[in-house]
C-alpha positions as CSV (number, residue, x, y, z in Angstrom):
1,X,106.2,104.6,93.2
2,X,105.4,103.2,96.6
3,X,102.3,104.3,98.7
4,X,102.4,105.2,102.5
5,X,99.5,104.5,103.6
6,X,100.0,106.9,106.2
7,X,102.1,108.1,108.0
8,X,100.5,111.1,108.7
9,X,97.3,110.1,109.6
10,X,95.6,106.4,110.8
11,X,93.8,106.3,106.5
12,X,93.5,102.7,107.5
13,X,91.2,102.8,110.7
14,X,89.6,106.2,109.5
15,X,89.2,106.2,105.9
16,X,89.4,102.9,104.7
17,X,86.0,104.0,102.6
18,X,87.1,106.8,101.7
19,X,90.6,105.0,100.5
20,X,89.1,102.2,98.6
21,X,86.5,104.8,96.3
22,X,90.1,106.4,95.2
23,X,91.4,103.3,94.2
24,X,88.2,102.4,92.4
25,X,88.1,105.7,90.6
26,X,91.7,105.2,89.6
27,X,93.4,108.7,91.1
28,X,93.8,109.9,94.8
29,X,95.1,113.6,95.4
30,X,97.2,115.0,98.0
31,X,97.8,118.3,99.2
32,X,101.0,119.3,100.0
33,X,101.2,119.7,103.6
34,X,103.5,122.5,103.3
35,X,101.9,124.3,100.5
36,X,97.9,123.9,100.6
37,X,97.3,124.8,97.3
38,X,99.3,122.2,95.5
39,X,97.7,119.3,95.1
40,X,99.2,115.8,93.6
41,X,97.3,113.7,91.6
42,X,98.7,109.7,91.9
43,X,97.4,107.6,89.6
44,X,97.3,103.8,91.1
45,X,98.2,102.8,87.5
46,X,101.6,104.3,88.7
47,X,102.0,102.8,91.9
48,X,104.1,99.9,92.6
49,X,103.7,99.0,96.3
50,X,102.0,100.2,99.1
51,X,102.8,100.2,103.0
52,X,99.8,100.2,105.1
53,X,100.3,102.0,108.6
54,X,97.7,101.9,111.0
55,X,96.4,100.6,115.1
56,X,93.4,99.4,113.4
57,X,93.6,97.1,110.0
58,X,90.2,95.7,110.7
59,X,88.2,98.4,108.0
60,X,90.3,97.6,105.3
61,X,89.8,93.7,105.5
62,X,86.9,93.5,103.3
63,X,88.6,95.1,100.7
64,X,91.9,93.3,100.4
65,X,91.4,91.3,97.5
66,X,90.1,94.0,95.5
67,X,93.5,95.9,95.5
68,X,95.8,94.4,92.5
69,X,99.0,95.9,94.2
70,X,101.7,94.1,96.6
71,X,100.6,95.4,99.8
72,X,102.8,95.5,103.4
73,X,101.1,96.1,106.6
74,X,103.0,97.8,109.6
75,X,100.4,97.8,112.6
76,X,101.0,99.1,115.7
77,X,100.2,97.3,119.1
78,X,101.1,99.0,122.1
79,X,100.6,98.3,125.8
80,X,98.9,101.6,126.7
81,X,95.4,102.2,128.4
82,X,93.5,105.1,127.4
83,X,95.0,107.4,129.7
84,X,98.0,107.4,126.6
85,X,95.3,106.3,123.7
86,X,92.0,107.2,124.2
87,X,89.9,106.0,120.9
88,X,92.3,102.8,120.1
89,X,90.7,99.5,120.2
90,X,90.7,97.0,122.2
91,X,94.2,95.2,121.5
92,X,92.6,91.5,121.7
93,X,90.4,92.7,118.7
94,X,94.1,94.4,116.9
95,X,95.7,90.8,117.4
96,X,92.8,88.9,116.0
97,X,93.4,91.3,112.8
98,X,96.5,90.7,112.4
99,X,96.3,87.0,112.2
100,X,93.4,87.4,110.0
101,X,95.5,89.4,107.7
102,X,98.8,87.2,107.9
103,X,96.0,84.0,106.3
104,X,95.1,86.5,103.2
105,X,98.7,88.2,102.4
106,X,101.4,85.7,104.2
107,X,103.2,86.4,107.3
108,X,106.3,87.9,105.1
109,X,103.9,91.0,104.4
110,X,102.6,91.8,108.3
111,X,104.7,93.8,110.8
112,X,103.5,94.3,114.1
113,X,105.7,97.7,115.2
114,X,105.8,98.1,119.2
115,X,105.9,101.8,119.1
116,X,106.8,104.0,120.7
117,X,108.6,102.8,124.0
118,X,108.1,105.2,127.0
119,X,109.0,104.2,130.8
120,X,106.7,105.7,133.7
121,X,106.0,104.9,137.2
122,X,102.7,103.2,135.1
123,X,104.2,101.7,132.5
124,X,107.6,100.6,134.0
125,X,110.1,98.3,132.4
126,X,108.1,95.0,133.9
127,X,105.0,96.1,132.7
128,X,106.5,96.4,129.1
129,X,108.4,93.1,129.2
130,X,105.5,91.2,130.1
131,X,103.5,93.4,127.7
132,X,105.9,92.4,124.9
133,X,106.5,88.7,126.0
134,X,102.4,88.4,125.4
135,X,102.0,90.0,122.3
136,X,105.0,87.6,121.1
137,X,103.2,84.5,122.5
138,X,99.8,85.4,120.7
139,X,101.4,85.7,117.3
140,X,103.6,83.3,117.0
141,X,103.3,81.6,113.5
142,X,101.4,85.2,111.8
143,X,104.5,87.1,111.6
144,X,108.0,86.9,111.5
145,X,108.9,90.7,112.7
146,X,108.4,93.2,115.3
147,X,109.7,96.6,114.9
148,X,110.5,98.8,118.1
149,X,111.2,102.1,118.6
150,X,111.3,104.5,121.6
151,X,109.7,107.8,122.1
152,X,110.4,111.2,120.5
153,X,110.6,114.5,121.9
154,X,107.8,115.6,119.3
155,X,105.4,118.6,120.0
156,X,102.6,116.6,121.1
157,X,104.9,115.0,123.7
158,X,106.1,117.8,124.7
159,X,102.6,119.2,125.5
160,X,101.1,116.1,126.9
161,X,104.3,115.9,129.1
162,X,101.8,115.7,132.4
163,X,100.0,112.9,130.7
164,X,103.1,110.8,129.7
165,X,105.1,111.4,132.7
166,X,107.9,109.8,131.0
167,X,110.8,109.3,133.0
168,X,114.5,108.9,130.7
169,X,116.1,106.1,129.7
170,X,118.9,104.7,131.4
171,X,121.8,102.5,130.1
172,X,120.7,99.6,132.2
173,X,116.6,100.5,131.2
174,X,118.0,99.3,127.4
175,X,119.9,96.8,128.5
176,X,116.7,95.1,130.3
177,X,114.5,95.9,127.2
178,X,117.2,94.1,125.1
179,X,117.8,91.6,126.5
180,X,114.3,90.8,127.4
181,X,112.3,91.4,124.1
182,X,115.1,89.8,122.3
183,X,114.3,86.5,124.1
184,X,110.5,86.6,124.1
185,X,111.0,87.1,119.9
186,X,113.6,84.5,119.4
187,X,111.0,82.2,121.8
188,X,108.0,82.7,119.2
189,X,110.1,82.0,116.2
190,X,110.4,86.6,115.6
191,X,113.1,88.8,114.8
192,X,113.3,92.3,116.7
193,X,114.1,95.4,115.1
194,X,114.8,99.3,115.0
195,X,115.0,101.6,112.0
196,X,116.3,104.9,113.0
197,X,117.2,104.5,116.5
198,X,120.2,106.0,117.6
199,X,120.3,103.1,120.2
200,X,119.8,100.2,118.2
201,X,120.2,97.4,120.7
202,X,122.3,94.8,118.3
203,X,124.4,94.0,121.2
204,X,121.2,92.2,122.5
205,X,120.1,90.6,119.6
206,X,118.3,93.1,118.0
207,X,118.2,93.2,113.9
208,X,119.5,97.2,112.8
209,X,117.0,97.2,109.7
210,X,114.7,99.4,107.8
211,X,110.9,99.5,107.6
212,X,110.8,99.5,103.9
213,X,114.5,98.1,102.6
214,X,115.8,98.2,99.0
215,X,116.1,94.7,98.7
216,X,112.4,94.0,100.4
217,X,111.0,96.9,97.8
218,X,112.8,94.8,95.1
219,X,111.3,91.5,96.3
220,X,107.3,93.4,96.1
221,X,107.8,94.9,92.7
222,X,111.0,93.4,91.0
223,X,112.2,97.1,90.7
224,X,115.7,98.3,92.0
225,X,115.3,102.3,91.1
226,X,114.1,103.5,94.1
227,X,115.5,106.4,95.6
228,X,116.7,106.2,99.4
229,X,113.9,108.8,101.6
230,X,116.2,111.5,101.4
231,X,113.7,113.3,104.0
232,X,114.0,110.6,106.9
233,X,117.0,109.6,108.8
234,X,116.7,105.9,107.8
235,X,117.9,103.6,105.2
236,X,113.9,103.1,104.0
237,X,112.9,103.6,100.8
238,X,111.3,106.8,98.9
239,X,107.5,106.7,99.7
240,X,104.7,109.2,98.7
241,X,102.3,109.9,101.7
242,X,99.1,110.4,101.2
243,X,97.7,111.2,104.5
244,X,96.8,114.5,106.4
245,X,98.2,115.7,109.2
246,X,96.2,116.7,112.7
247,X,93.4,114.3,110.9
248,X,93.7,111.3,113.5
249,X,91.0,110.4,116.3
250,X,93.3,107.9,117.6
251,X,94.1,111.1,119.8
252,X,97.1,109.2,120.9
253,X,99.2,111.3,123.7
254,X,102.5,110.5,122.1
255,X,101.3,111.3,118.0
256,X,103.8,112.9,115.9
257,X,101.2,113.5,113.1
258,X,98.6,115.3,115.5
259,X,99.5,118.3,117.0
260,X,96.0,120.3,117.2
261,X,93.4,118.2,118.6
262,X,90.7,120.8,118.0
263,X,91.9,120.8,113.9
264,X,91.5,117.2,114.2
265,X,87.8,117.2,114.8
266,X,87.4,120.2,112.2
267,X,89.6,118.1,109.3
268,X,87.3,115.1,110.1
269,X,84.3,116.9,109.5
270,X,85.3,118.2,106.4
271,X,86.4,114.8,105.3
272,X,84.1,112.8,101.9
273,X,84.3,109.6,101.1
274,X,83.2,110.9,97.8
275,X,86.0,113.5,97.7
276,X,89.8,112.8,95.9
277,X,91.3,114.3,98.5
278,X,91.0,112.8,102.0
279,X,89.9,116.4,103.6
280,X,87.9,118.9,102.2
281,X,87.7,119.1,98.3
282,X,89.5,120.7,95.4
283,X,88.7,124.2,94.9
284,X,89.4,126.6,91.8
285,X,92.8,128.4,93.6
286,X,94.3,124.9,94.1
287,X,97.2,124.1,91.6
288,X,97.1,120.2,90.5
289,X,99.9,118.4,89.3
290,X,100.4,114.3,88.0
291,X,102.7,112.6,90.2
292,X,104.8,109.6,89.0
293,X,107.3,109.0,91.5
């Protein structure tokens, strides 16, 4: 079993505490977000791997060397102010993270994803190649990939439309971006990449790859029966998230995972860093099963 460490909700910058009291006790347990009454119990015994999502890795630095598992790292560094992301940090501090972590796990294991790609009067195509070109420059020699994708028509974007103001992407828009990014990478010794982008950008140079590949699941935990993520329109492996959704203070316009900024601030209040689940606790009506896979 591989962890996602989430993609439903920043654990990383949030609940790091919380996270690293689970893997003490030996057990974390999810609630199904479909179904609020079944609960998963994972034993870390079971796991194999886990991917580590997050804006902010800086909380669960401390801890590294206590967890015994292979551990990837995707974080996300994006241009915005907080107009777009109110309660990120300051990127300077992200970057200095990043390099931090690249020293204690190797480059090989830390992915900085560029994501999501939106073009406004604001944030125009020049403001995002130079954004890109820096953030290339500053971590040259700490990683070896960058993963891009471009925005979603998700809920959240949808409602935060006047926010946003996004304007739509044009042929030539991609070709720029391409071109562009693919350069500043190849510059600072990077490969660029999409996973599940209908415009992929390999004409430019860019790499059409996965964020969690057989063969890269293989090379963390020697194991080649994993399943393909039959839920996602990618080529990435099965992984069992253990996040929440619309449990985020990232608050970030463009969020897939939040929808319900009010819920938000209620989850987050009912969240223990004593508790197995990361919102609320188990109660007598909830239905618990082992998961191994």
């Amino acid at each position: 079993m591989i962890l996602n460490v989430s993609g439903r909700t920043d654990i990383i910058a949030f609940y790091s505490k919380w996270f690293i009291n689970c893997y003490r006790k030996g057990f974390v347990d999810v609630r199904n977000p479909f179904n609020e009454k079944l609960v998963s119990r994972i034993y870390f015994k079971d796991v194999d791997a886990m991917l580590f999502c997050t804006k902010s890795p800086i909380p669960i630095i401390p801890y590294l060397k206590e967890i015994k598992k292979p551990i990837i790292f995707h974080i996300t560094i994006t241009p915005y102010k907080k107009d777009i992301e109110p309660n990120v940090l300051p990127k300077g501090l992200i970057i200095e993270s990043v390099k931090k972590i690249s020293q204690i796990l190797g480059k090989e294991n830390v992915v900085v994803r560029y994501d999501p790609i939106f073009i406004s009067d604001k944030y125009n195509v020049e403001y995002h190649k130079k954004a890109f070109n820096n953030l290339c420059t500053l971590l040259n020699g700490y990683i070896d990939k960058i993963i891009v994708s471009f925005i979603d028509n998700y809920k959240n974007v949808r409602k935060n439309i006047n926010v946003l103001k996004i304007k739509p992407f044009t042929e030539e828009i991609y070709k720029e971006i391409g071109i562009s990014f693919s350069g500043s990478a190849k510059e600072n010794n990077m490969i660029v990449s999409t996973c599940a982008e209908k415009r992929d950008l390999t004409e430019y140079g860019f790499i059409k790859g996965e964020c969690l590949s057989k063969t890269l699941a293989y090379q963390l935990t020697g194991k080649t029966n994993y399943k393909k993520w039959a839920e996602r329109d990618c080529n990435c492996v099965q992984m069992v998230d253990i996040g929440s959704y619309n449990s985020c203070p990232h608050l970030c316009k463009y969020c897939y995972a939040n929808f319900d900024e009010k819920q938000v601030y209620k989850n987050k209040q009912k969240h223990d860093v004593n508790s197995s689940l990361l919102i609320g606790h188990l109660s007598s009506e909830d239905t618990l099963k082992i998961r191994t896979k």
